[in-house]
C-alpha positions as CSV (number, residue, x, y, z in Angstrom):
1,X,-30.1,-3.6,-2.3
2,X,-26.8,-4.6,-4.4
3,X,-23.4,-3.7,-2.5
4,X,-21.6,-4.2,-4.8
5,X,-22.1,-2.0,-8.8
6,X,-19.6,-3.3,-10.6
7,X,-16.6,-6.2,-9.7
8,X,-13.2,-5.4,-11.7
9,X,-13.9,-8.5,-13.6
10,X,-17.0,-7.4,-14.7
11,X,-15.5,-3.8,-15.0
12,X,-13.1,-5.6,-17.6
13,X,-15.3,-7.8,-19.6
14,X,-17.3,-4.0,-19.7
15,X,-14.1,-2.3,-21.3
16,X,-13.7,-5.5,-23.5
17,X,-16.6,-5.4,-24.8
18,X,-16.9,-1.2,-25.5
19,X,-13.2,-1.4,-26.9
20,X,-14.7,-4.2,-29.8
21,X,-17.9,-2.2,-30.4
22,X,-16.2,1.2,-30.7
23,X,-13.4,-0.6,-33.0
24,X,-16.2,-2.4,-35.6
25,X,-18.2,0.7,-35.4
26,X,-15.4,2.5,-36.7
27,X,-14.1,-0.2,-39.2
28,X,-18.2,0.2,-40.4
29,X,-17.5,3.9,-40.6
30,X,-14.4,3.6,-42.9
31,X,-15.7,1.1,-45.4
32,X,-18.6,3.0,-45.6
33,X,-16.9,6.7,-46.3
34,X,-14.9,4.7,-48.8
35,X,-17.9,3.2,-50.7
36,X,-19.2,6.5,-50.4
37,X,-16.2,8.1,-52.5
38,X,-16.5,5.4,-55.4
39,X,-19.9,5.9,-55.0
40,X,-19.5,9.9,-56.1
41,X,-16.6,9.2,-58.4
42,X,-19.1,6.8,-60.4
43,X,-22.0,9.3,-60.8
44,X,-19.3,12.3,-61.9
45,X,-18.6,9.6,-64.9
46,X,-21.9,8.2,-65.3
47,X,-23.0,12.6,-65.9
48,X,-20.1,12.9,-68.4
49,X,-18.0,14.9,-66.7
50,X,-14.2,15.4,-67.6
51,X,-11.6,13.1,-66.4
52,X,-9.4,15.8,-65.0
53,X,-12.7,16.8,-62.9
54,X,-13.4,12.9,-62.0
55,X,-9.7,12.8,-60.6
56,X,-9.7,16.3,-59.1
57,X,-12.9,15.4,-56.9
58,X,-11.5,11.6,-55.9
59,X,-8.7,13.8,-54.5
60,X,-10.5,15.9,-52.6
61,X,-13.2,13.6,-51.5
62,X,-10.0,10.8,-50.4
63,X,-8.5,14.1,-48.4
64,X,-11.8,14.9,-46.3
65,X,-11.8,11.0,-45.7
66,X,-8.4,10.9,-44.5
67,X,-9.6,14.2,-42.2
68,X,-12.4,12.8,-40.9
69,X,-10.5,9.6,-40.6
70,X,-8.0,11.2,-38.8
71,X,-10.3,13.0,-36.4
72,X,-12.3,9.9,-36.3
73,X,-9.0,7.8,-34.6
74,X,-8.6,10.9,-32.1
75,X,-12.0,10.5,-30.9
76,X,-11.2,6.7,-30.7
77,X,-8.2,6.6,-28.7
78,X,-9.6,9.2,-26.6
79,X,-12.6,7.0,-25.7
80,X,-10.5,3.9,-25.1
81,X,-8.4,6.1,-23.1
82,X,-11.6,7.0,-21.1
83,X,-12.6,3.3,-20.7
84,X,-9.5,2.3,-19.5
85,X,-8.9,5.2,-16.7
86,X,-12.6,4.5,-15.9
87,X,-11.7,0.7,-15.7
88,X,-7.9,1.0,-13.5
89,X,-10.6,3.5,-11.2
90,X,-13.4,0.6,-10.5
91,X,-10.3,-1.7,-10.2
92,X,-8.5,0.3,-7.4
93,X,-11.9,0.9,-6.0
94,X,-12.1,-2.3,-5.9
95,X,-9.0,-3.6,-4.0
96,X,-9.4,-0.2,-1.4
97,X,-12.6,-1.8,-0.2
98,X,-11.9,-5.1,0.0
99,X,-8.5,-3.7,2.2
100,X,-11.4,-1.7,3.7
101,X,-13.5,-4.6,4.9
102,X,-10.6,-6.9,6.1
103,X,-9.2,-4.1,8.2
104,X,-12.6,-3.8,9.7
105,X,-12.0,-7.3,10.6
106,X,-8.8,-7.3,11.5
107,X,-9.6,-4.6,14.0
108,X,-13.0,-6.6,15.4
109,X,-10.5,-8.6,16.1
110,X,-7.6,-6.8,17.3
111,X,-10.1,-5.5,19.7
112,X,-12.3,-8.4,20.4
113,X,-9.5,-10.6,21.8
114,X,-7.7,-7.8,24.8
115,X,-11.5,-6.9,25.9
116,X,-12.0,-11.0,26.3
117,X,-9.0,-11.2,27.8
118,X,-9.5,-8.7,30.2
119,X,-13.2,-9.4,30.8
120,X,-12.2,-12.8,32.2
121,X,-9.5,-11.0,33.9
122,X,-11.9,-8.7,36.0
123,X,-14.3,-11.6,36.7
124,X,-10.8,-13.2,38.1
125,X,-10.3,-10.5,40.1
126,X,-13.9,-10.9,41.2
127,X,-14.1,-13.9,42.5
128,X,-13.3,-15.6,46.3
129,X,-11.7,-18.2,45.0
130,X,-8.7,-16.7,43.5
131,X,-5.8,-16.2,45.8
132,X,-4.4,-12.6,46.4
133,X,-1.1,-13.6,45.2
134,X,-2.7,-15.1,42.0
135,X,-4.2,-11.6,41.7
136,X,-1.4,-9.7,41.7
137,X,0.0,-11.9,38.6
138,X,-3.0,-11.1,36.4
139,X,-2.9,-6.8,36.8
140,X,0.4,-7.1,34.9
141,X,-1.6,-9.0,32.1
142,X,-4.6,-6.2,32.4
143,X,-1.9,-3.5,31.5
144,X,-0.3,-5.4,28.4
145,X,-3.9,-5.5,27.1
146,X,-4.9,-1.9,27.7
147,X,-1.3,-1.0,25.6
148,X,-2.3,-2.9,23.0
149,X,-5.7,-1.4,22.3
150,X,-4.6,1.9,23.1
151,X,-1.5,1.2,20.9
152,X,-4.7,0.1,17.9
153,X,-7.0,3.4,18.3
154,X,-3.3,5.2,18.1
155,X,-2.7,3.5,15.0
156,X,-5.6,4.5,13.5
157,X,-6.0,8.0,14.7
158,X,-2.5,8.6,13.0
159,X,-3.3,7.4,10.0
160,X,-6.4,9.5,9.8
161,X,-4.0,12.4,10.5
162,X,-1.4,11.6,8.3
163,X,-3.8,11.2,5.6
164,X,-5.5,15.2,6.4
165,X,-1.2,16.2,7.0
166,X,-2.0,17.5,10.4
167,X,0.6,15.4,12.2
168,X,2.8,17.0,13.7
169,X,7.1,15.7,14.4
170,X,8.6,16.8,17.3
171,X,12.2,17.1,16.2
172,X,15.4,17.1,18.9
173,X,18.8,15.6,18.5
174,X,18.8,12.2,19.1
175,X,21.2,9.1,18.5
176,X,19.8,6.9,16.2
177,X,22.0,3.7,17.7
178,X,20.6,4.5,21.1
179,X,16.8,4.3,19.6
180,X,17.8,1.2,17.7
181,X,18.6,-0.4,21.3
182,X,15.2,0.9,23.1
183,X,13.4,-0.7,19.6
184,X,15.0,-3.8,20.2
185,X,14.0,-3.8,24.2
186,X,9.9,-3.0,23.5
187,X,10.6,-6.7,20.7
188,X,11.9,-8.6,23.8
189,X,8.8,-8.0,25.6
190,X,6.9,-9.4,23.0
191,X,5.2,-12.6,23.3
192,X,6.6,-15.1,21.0
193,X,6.3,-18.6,20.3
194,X,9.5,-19.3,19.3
195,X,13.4,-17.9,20.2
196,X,14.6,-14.6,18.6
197,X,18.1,-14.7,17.6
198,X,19.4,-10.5,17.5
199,X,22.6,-9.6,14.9
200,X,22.5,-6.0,15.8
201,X,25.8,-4.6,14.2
202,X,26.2,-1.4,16.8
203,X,28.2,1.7,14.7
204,X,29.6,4.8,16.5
205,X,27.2,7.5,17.7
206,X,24.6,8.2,15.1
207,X,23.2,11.8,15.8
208,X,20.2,13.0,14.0
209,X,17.4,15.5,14.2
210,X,13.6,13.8,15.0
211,X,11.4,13.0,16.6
212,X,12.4,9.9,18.7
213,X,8.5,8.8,19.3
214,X,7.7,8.7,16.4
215,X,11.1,6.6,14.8
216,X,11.2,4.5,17.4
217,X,7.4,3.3,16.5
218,X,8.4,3.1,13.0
219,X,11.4,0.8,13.5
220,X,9.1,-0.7,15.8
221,X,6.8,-1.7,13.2
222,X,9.2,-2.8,11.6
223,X,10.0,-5.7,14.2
224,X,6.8,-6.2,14.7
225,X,6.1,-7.0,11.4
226,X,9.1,-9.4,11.2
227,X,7.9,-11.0,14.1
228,X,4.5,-11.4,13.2
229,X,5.7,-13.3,9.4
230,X,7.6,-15.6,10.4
231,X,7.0,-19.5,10.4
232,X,10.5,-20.4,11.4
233,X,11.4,-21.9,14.7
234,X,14.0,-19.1,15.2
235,X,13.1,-15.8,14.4
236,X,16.4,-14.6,13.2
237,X,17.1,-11.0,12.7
238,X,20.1,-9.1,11.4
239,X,20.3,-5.1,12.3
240,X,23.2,-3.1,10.4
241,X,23.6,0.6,10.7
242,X,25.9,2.6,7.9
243,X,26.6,5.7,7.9
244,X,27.4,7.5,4.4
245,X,28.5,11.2,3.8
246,X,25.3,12.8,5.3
247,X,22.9,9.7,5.1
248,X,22.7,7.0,7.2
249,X,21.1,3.5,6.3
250,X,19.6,1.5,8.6
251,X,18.9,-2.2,6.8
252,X,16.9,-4.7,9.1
253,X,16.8,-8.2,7.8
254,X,14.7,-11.5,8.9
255,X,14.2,-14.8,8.0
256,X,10.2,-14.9,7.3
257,X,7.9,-15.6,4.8
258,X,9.3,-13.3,2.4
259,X,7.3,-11.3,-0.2
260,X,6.4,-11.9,-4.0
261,X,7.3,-8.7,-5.9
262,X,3.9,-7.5,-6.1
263,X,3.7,-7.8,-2.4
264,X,7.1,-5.8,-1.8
265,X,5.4,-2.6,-4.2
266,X,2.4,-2.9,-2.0
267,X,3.5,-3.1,1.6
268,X,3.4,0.0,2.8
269,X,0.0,1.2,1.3
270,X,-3.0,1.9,4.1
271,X,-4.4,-1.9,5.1
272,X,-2.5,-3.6,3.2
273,X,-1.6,-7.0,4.7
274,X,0.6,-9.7,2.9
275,X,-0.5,-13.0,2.2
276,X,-4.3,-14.3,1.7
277,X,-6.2,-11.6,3.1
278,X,-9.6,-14.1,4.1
279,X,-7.4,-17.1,5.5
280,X,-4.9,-15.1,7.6
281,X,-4.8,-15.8,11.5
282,X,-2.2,-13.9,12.2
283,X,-2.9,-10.8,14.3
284,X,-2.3,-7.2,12.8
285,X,-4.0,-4.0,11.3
286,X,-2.4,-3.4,8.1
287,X,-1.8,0.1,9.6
288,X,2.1,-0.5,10.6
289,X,3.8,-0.4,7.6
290,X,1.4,2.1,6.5
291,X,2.7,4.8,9.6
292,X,6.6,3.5,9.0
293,X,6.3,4.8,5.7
294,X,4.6,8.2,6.8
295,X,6.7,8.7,9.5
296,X,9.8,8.3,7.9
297,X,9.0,10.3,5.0
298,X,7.9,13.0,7.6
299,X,11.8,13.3,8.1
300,X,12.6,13.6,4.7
301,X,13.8,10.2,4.2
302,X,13.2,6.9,2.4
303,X,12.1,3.5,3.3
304,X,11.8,0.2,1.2
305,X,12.0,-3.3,1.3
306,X,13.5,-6.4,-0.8
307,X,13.0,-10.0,-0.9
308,X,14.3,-12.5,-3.0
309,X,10.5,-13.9,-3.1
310,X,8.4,-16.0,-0.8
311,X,9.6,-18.0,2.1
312,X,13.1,-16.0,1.3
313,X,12.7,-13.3,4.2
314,X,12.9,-9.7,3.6
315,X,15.1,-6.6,4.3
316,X,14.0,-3.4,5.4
317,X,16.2,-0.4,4.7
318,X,15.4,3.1,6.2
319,X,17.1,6.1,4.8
320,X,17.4,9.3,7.1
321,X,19.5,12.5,7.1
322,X,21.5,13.1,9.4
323,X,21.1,16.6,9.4
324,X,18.0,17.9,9.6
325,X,16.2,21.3,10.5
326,X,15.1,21.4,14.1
327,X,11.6,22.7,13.2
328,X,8.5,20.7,13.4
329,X,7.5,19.3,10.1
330,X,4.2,18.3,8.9
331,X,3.5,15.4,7.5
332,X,2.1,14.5,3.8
């Protein structure tokens, strides 16, 4: 059984090909009317009929060509119009499965590696041979491991529910400085490889109405994710926080791989994940970015990034009120 109906290549040699048949079946079509007309005008004067007749009917018969014609490239562009919609459809199609398939992997493995982890832990735990006190090290490990696959199914039950707008904010006054600060404590206890270096540029109080869960995971994502691309041996990140009239900006800036300009348009959508899909090792859902971007339009605000292309890093600016109704708003 074939998994695959059509591949966008194939989808576009398709449209290709339709686009040069429709176009020669109407260049056929137009020559042919036309013959037709000199065709008519030669039997009027072949029967003898009077030139003012002869010219009267090549008017008329050149106006239902140029009608027909006329209808004829509606029709057209209305069919390559089809085609092409039909096309852009099989393409995105296309690119939403193949996101699909490498989230599912992404996911096996997301998962795969804490249950490993904590499957050797419990046999540790298990056995004689390890000491008490060696024992007590590893239930600390067991807990990190639990948060992260309960943090996973999270991700993905949110973005279920962002996607069917039944998630729900739970708004309060909150300072945005102060959730910056927690943000930055949940990075520290991140594993990492190599040093992170902090800039975080502290303004006054920042006072807005959110819901603090729910920001603080997107600005966590955030971190993550400039954590996660990075190939540097210091991880170098630069936090400012400006407040203007009744916005404030929150721009957060690394030193990473940095993103093509494609890349920085397709970020945020649903399992998305930058680079080489197939020869990434680096850990991740594709779901982050994805929730930041649904969460923070949740509050009525704005989120983007910019890079001045690969290996150049990237900046993250969030946009929020900072006045806001105190109801609970819906997502989507």
């Amino acid at each position: 059984m074939m998994k695959r109906i059509l591949t966008p290549r194939a989808a576009l040699v398709l449209f290709i090909v339709l686009a040069v048949v429709i176009l020669a079946q109407a260049v056929w079509w137009i020559v042919f009317m036309a013959q037709m007309v000199d065709e008519k005008v030669e039997i009027a004067v072949e029967l003898g009929a009077a030139p003012d007749y002869v010219e009267q009917l090549h008017d008329q018969e050149v106006g239902r060509q140029i009608m027909l014609g006329m209808e004829g490239i509606f029709f057209l562009v209305l069919i390559l119009l089809g085609a092409w919609l039909i096309y852009r459809a099989l393409v995105k199609a296309e690119e939403l499965k193949f996101h699909q398939q490498n989230f599912l992997m992404a996911v096996t493995h997301e998962l795969k590696t804490p249950l490993a982890s904590m499957k050797i832990y419990l046999d540790s735990m298990k056995s004689d041979k390890i000491a008490a006190a060696r024992k007590v090290e590893i239930v600390p490990r067991m807990e990190d491991d639990v948060l992260r696959l309960e943090k996973l199914v999270e991700n993905i039950l949110d973005a279920g529910r962002f996607e069917r707008s039944g998630y729900q904010l739970s708004r309060q006054k909150l300072d945005l400085c102060t959730l910056v600060d927690k943000a930055l404590d949940d990075l520290a206890r991140l594993p990492s490889k190599v040093p992170v270096e902090v800039e975080w540029s502290e303004t006054e109080p920042t006072e807005i109405n959110g819901d603090p869960v729910a920001l603080r995971r997107a600005i966590n994502a955030i971190l993550e994710n400039s954590l996660r691309y990075n190939e540097q041996d210091l991880v170098r990140l630069c936090i400012i926080l400006n407040v203007e009239r009744n916005r404030c900006r929150l721009n957060i800036s690394d030193n990473g791989i940095g993103l093509s300009k494609k890349e920085s348009c397709q970020v945020f959508n649903r399992f998305y994940r930058a680079g080489q899909e197939l020869s990434r090792s680096r850990p991740g859902s594709g779901l982050g970015l994805f929730l930041a971007r649904e969460i923070i339009r949740a509050h009525d605000g704005d989120i983007n990034v910019k890079s001045d292309g690969p290996g150049q890093g990237s900046t993250f600016t969030i946009i929020l009120k900072t006045e806001l109704n105190n109801e609970a708003n819906p997502a989507g």
